[in-house]
PDB file of N, CA, C and O in Angstrom:
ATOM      1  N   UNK A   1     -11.278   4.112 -19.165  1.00  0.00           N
ATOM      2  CA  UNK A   1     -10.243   4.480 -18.214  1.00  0.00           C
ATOM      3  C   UNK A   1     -10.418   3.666 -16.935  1.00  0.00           C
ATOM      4  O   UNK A   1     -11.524   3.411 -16.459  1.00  0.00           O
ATOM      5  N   UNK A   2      -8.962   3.175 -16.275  1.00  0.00           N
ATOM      6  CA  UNK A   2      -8.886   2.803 -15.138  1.00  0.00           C
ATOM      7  C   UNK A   2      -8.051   3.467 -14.226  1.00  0.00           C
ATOM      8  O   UNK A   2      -6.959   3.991 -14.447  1.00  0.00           O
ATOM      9  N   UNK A   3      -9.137   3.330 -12.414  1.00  0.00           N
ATOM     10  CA  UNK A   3      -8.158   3.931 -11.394  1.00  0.00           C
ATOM     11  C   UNK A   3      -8.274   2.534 -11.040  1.00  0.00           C
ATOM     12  O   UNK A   3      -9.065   1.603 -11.195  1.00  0.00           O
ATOM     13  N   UNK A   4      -6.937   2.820 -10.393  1.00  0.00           N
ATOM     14  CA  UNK A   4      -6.067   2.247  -9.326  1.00  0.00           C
ATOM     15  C   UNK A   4      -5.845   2.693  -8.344  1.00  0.00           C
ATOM     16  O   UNK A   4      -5.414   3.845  -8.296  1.00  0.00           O
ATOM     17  N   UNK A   5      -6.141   1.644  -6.715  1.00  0.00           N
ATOM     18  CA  UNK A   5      -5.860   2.072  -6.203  1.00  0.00           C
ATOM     19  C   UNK A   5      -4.602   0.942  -5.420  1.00  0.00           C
ATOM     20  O   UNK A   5      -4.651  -0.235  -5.063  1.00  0.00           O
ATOM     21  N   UNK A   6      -3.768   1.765  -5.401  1.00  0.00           N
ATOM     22  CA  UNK A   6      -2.664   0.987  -4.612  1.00  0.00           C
ATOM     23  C   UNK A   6      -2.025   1.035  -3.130  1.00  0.00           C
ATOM     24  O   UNK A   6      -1.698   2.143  -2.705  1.00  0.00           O
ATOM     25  N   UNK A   7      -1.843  -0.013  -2.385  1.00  0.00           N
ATOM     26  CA  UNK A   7      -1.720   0.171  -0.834  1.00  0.00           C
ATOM     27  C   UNK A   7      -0.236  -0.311  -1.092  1.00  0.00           C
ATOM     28  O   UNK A   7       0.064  -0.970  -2.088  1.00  0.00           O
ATOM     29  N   UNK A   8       0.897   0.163   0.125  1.00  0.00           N
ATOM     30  CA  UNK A   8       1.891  -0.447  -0.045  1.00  0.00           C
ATOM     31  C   UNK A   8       2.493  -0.484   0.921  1.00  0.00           C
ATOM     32  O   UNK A   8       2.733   0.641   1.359  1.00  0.00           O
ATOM     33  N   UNK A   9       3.084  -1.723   1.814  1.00  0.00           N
ATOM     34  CA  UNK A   9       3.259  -2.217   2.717  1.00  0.00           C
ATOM     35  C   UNK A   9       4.500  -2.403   3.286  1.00  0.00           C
ATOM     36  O   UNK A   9       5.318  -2.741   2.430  1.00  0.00           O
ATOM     37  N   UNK A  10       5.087  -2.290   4.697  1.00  0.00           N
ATOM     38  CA  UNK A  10       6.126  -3.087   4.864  1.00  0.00           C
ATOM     39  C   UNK A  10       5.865  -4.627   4.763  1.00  0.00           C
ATOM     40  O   UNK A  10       4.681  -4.953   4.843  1.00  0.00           O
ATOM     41  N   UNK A  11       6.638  -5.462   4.627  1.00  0.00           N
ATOM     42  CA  UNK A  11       6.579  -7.050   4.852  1.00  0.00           C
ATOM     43  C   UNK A  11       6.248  -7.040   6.301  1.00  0.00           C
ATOM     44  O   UNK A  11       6.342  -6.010   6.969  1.00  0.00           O
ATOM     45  N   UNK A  12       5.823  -8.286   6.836  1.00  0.00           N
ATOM     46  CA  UNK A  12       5.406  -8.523   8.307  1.00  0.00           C
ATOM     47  C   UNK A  12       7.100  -8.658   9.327  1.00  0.00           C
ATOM     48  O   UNK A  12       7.501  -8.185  10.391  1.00  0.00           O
ATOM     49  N   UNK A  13       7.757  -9.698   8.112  1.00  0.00           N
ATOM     50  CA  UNK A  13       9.166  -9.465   8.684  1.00  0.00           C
ATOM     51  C   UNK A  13       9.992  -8.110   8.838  1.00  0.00           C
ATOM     52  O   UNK A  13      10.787  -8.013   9.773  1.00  0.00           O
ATOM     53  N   UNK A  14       9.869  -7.374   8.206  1.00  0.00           N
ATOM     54  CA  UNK A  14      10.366  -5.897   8.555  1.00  0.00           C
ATOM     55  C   UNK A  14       9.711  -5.392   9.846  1.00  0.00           C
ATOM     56  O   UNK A  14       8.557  -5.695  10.149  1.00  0.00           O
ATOM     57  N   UNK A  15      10.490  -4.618  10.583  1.00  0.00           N
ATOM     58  CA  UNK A  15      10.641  -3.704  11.343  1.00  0.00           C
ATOM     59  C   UNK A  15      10.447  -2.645  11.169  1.00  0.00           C
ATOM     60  O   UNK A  15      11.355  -1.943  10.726  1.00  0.00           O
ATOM     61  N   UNK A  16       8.978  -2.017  11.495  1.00  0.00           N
ATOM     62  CA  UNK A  16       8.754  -0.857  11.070  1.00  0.00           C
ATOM     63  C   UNK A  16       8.409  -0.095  12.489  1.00  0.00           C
ATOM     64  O   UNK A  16       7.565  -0.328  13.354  1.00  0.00           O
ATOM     65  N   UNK A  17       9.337   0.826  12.368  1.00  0.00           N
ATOM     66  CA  UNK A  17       9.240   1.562  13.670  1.00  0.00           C
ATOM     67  C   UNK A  17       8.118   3.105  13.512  1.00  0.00           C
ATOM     68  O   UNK A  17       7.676   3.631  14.534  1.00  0.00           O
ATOM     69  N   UNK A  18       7.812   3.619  12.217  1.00  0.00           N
ATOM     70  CA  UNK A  18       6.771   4.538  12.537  1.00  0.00           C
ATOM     71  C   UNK A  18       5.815   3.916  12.886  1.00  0.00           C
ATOM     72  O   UNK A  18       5.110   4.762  13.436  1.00  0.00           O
ATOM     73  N   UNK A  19       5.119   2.613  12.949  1.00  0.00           N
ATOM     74  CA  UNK A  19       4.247   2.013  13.213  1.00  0.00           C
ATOM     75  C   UNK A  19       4.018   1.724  14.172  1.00  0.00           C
ATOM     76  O   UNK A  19       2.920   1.924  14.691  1.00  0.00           O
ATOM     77  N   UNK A  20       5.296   0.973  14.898  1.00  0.00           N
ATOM     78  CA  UNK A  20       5.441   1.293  16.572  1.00  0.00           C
ATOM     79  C   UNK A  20       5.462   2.403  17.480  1.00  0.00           C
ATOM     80  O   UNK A  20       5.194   2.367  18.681  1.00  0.00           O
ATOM     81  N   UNK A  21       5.900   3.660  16.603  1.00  0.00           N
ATOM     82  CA  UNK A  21       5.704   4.758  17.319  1.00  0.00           C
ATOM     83  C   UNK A  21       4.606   5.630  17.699  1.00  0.00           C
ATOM     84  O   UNK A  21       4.385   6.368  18.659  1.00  0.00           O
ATOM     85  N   UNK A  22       3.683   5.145  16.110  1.00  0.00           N
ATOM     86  CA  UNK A  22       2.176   5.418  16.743  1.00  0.00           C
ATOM     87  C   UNK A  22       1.692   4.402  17.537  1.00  0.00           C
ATOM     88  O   UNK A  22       0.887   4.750  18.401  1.00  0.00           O
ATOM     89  N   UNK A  23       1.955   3.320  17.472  1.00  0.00           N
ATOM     90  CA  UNK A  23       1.010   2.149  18.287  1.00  0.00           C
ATOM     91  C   UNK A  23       1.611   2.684  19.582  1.00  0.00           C
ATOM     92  O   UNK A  23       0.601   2.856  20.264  1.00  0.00           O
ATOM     93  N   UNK A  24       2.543   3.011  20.249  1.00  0.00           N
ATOM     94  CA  UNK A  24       2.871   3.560  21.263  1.00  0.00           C
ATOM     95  C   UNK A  24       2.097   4.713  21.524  1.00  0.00           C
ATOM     96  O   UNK A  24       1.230   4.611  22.392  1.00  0.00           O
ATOM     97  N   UNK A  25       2.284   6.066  20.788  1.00  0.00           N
ATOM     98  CA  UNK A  25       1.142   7.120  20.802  1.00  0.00           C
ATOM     99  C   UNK A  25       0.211   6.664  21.253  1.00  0.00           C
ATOM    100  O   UNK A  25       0.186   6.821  22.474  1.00  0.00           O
ATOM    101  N   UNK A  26      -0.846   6.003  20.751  1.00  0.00           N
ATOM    102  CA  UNK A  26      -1.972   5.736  20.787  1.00  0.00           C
ATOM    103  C   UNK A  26      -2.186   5.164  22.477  1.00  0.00           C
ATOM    104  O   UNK A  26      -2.894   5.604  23.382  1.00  0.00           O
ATOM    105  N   UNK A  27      -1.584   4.426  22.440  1.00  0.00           N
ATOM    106  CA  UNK A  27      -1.727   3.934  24.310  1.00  0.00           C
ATOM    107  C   UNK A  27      -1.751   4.910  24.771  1.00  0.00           C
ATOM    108  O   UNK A  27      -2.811   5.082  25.372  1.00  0.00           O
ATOM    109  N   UNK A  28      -1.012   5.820  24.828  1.00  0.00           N
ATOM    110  CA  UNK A  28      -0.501   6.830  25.885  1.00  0.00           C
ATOM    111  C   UNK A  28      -1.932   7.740  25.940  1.00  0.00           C
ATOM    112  O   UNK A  28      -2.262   8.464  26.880  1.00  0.00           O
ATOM    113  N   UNK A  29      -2.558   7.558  24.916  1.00  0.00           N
ATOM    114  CA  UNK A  29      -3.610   8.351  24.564  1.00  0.00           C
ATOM    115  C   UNK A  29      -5.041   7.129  24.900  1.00  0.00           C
ATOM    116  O   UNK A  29      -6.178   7.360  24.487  1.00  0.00           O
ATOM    117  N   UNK A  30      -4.740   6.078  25.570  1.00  0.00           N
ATOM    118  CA  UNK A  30      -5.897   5.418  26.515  1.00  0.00           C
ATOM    119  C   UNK A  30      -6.884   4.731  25.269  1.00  0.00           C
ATOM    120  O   UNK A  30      -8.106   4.662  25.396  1.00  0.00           O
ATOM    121  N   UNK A  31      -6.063   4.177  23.903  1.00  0.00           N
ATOM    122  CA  UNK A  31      -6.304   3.645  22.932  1.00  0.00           C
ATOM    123  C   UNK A  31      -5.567   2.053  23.572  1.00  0.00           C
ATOM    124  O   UNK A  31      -4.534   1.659  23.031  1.00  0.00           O
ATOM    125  N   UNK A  32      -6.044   1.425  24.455  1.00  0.00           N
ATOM    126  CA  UNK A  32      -5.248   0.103  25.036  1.00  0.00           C
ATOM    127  C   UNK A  32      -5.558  -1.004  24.333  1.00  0.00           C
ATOM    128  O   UNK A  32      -4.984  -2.060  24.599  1.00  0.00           O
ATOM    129  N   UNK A  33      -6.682  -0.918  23.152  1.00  0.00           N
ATOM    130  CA  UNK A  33      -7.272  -2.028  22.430  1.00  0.00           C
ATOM    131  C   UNK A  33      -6.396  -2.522  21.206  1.00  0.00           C
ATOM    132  O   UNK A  33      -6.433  -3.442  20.390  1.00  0.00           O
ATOM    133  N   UNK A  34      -5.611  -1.466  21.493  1.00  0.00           N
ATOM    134  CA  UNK A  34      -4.488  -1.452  19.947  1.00  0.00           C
ATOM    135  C   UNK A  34      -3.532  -2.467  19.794  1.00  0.00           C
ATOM    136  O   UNK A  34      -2.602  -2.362  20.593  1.00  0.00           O
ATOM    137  N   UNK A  35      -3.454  -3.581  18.885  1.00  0.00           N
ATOM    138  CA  UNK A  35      -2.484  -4.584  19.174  1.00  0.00           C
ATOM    139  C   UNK A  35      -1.306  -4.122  17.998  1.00  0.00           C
ATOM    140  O   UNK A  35      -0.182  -4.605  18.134  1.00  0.00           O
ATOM    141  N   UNK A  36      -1.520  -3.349  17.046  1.00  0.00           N
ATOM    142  CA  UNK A  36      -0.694  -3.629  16.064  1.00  0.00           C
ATOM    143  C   UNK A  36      -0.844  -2.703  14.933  1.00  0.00           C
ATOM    144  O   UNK A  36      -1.349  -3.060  13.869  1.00  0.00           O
ATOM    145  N   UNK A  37      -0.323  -1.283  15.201  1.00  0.00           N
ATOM    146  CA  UNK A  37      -0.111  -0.778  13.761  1.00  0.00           C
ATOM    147  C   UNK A  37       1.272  -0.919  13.051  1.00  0.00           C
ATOM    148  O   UNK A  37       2.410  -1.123  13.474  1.00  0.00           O
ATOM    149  N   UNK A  38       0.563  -0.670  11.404  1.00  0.00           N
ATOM    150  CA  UNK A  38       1.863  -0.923  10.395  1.00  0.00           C
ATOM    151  C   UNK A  38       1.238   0.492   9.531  1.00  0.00           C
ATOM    152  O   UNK A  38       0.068   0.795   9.300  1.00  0.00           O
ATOM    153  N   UNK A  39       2.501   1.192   9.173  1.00  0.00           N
ATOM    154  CA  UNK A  39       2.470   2.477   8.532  1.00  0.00           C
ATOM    155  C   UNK A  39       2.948   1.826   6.948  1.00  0.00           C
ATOM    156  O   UNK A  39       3.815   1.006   6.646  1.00  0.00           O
ATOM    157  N   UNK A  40       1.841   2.692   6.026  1.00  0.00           N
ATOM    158  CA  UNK A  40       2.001   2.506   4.202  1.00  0.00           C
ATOM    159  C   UNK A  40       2.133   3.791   3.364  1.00  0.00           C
ATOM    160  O   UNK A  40       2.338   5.002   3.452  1.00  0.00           O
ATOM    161  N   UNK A  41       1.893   2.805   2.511  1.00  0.00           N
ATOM    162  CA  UNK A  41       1.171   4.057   1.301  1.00  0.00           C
ATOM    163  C   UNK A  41       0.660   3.913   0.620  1.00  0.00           C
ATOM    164  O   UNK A  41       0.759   2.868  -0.024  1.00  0.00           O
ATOM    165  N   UNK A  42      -0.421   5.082   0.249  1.00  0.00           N
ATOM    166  CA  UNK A  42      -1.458   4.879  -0.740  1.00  0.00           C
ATOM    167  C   UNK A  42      -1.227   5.902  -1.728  1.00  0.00           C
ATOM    168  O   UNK A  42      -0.832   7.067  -1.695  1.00  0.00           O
ATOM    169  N   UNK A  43      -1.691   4.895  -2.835  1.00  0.00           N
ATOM    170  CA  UNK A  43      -1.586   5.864  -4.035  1.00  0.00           C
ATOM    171  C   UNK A  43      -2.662   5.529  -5.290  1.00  0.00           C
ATOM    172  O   UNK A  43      -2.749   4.338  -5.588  1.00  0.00           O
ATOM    173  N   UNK A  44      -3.314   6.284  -5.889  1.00  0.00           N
ATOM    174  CA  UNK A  44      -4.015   6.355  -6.975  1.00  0.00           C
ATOM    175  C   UNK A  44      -3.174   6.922  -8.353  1.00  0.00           C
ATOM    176  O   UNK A  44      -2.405   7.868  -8.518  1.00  0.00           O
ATOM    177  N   UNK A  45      -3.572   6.137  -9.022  1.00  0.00           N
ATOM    178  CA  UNK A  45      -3.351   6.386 -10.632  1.00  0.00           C
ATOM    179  C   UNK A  45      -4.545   5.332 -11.696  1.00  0.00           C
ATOM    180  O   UNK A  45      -4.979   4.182 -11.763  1.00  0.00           O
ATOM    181  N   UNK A  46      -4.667   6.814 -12.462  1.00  0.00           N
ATOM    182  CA  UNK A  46      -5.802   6.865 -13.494  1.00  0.00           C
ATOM    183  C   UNK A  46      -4.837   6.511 -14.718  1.00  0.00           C
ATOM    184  O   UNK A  46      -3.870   7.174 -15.093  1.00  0.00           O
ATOM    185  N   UNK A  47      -5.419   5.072 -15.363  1.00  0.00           N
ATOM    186  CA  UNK A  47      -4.873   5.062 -16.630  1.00  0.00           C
ATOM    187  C   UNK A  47      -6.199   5.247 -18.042  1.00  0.00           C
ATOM    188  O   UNK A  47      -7.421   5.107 -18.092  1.00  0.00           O
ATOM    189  N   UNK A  48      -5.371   5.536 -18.795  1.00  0.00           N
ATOM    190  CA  UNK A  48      -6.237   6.051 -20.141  1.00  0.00           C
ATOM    191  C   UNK A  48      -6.086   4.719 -21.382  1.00  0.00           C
ATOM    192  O   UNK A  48      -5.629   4.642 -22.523  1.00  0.00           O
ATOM    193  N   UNK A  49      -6.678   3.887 -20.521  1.00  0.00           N
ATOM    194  CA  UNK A  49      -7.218   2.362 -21.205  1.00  0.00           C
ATOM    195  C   UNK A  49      -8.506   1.800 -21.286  1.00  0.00           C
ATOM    196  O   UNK A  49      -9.257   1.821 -20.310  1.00  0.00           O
ATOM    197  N   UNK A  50      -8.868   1.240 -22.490  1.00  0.00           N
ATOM    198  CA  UNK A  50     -10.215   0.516 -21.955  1.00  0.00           C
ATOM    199  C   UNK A  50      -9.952  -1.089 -21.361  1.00  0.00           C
ATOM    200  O   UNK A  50     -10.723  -1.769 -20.684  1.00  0.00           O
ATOM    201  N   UNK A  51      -8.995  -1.328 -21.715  1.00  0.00           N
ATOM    202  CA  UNK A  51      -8.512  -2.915 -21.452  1.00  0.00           C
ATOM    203  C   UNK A  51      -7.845  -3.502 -19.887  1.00  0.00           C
ATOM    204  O   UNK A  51      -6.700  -3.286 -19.491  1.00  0.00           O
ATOM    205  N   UNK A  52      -8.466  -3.958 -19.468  1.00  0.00           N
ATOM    206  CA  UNK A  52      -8.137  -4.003 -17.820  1.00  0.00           C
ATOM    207  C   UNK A  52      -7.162  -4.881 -17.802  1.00  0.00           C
ATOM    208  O   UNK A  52      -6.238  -4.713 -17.005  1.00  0.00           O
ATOM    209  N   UNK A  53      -7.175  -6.046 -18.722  1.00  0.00           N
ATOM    210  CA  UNK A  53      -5.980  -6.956 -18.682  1.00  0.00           C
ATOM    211  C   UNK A  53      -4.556  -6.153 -18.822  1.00  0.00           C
ATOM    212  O   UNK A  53      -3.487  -6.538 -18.349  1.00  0.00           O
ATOM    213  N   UNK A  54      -4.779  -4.930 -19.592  1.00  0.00           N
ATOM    214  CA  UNK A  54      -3.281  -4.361 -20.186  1.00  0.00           C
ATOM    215  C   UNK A  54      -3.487  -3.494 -18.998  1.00  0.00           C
ATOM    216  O   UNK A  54      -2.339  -3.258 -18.622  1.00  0.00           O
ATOM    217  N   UNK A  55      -4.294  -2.900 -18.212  1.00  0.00           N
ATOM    218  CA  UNK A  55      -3.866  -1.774 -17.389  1.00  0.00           C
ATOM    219  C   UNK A  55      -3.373  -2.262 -15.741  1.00  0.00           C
ATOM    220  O   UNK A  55      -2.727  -1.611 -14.921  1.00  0.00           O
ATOM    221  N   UNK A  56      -4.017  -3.818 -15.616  1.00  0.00           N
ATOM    222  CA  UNK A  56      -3.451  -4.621 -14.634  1.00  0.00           C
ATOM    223  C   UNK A  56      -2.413  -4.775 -15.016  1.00  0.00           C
ATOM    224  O   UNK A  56      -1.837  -3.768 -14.605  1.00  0.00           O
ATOM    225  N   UNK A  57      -1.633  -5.409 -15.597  1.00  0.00           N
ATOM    226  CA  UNK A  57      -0.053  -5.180 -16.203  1.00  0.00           C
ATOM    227  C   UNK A  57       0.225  -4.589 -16.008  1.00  0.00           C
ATOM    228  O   UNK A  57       1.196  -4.767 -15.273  1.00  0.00           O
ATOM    229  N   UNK A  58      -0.095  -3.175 -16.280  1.00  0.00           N
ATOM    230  CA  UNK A  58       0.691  -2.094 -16.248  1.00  0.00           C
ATOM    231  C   UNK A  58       1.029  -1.407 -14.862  1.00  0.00           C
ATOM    232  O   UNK A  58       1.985  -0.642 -14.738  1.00  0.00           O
ATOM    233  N   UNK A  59       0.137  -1.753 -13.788  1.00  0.00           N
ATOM    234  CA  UNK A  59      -0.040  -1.145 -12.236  1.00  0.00           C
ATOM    235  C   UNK A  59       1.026  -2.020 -11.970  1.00  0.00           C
ATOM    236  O   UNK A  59       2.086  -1.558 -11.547  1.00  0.00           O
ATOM    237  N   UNK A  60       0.861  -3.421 -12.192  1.00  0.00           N
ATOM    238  CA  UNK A  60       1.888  -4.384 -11.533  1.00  0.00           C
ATOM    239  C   UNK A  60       3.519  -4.009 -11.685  1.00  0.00           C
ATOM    240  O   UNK A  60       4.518  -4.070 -10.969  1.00  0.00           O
ATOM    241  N   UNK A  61       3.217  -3.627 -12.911  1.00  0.00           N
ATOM    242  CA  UNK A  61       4.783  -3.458 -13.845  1.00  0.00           C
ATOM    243  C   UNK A  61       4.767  -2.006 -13.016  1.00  0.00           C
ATOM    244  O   UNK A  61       4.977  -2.521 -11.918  1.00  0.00           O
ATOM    245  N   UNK A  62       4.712  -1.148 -12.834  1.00  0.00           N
ATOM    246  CA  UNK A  62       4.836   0.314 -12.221  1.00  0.00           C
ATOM    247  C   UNK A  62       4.807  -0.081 -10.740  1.00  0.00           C
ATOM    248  O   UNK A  62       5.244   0.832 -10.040  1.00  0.00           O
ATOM    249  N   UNK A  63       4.445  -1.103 -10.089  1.00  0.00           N
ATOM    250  CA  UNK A  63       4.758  -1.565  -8.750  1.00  0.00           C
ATOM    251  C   UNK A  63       6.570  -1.976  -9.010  1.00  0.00           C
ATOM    252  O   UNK A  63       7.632  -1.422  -8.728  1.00  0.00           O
ATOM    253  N   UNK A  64       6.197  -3.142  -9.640  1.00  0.00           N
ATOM    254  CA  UNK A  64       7.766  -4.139  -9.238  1.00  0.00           C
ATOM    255  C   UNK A  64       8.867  -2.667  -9.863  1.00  0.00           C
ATOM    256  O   UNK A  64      10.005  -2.764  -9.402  1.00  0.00           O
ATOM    257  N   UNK A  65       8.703  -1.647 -10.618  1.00  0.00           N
ATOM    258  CA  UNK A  65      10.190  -0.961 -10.947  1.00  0.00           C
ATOM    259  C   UNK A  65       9.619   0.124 -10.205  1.00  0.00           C
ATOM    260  O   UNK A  65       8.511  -0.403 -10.303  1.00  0.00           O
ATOM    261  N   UNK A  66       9.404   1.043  -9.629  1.00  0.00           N
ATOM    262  CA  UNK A  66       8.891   2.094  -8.937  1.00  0.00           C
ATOM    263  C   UNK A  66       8.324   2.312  -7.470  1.00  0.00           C
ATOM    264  O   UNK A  66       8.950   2.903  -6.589  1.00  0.00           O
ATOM    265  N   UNK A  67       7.121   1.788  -7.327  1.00  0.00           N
ATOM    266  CA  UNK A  67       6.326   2.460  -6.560  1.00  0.00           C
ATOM    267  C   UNK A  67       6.587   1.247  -5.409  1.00  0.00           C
ATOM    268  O   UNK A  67       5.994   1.705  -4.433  1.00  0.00           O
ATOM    269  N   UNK A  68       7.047   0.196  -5.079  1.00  0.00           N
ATOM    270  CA  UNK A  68       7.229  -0.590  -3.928  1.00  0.00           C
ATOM    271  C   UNK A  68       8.678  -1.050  -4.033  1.00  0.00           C
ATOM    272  O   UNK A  68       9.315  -1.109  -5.084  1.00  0.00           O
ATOM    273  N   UNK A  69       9.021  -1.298  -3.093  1.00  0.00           N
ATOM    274  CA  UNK A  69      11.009  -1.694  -2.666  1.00  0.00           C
ATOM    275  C   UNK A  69      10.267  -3.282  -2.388  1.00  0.00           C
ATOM    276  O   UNK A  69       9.877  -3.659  -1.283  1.00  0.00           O
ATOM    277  N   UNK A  70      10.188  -4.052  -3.609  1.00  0.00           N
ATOM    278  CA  UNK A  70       9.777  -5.310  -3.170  1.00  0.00           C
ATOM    279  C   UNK A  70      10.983  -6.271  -2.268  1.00  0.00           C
ATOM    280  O   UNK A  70      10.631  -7.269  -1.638  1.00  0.00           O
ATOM    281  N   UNK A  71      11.917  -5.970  -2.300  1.00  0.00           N
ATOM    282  CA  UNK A  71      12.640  -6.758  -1.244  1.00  0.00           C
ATOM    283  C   UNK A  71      11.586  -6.286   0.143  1.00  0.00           C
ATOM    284  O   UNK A  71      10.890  -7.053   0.809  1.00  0.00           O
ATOM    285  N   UNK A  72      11.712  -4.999   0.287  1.00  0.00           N
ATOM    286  CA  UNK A  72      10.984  -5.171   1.926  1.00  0.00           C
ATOM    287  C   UNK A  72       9.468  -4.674   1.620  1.00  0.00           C
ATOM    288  O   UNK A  72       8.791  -4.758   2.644  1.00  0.00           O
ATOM    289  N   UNK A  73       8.972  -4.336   0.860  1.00  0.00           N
ATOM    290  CA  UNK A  73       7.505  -4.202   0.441  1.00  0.00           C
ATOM    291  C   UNK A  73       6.875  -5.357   0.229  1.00  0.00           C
ATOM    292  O   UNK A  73       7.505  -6.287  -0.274  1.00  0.00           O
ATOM    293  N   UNK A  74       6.067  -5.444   0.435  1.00  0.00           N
ATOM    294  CA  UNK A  74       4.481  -5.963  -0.284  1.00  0.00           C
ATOM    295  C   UNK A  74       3.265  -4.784  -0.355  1.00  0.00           C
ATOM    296  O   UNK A  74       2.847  -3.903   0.397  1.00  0.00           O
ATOM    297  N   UNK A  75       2.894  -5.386  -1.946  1.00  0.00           N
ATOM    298  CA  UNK A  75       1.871  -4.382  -2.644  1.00  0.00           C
ATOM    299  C   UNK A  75       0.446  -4.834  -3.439  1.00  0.00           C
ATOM    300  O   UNK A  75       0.465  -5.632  -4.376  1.00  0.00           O
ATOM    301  N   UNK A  76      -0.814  -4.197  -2.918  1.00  0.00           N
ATOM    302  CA  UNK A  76      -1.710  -4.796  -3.254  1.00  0.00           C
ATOM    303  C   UNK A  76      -2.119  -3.653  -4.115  1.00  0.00           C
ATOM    304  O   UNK A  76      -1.472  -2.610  -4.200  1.00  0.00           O
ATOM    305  N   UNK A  77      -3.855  -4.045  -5.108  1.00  0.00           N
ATOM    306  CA  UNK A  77      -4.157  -2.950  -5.754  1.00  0.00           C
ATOM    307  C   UNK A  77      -5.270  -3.728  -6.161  1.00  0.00           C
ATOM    308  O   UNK A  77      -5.443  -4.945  -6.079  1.00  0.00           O
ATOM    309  N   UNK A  78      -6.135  -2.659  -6.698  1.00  0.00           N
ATOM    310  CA  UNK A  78      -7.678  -2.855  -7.128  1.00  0.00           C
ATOM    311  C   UNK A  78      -7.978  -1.832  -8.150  1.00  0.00           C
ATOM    312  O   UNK A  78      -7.457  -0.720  -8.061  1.00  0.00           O
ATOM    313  N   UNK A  79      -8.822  -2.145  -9.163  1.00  0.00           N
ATOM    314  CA  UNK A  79      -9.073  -1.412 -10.406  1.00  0.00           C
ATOM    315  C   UNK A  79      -9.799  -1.065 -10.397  1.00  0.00           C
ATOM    316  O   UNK A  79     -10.532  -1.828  -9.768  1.00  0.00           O
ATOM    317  N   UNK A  80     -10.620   0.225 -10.887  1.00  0.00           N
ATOM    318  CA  UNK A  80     -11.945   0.453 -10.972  1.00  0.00           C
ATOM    319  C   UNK A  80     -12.357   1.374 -12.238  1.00  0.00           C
ATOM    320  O   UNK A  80     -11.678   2.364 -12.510  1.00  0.00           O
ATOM    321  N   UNK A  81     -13.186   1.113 -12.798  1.00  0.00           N
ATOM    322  CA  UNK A  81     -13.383   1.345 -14.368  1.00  0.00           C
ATOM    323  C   UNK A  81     -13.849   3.078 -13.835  1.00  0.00           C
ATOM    324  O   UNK A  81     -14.687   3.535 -13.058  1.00  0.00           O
ATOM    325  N   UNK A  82     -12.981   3.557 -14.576  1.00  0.00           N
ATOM    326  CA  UNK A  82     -13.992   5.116 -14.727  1.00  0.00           C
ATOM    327  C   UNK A  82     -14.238   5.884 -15.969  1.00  0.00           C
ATOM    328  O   UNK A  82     -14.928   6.904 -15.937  1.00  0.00           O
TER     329      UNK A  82
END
């Protein structure tokens, strides 16, 4: 079996305003070191494979139709045998 863990991103070109709204928060709160948050998502999924080549496929393939809006997403991920 493999987990996955998946992060998922706005693009740098998008405009993401919850991100600005905490990076704003955060000043106000005497956090002045802050140059730059970007708000995601994380997600885990356990697949019931021994084959990492087919279960990388398969995270990717469950990214591009599901789990990221690749027009304005970018999506990373990492496997880990369990």
């Amino acid at each position: 079996m493999y987990k996955a863990e998946i992060k998922v991103l706005l693009k740098q070109s998008v405009l993401d305003p919850q991100g600005q709204a905490v990076e704003k928060a955060l000043a106000t709160l005497s956090y002045d070191n802050v140059e730059h948050v970007r708000i995601g998502k994380y997600m885990e999924v356990t697949l019931r494979t021994n084959d990492r080549a087919a279960a990388e496929a398969q995270v990717r393939e469950m990214c591009e139709r599901l789990l990221a809006n690749t027009v304005i997403e970018d999506y990373t991920f990492a496997l880990a045998e369990v």
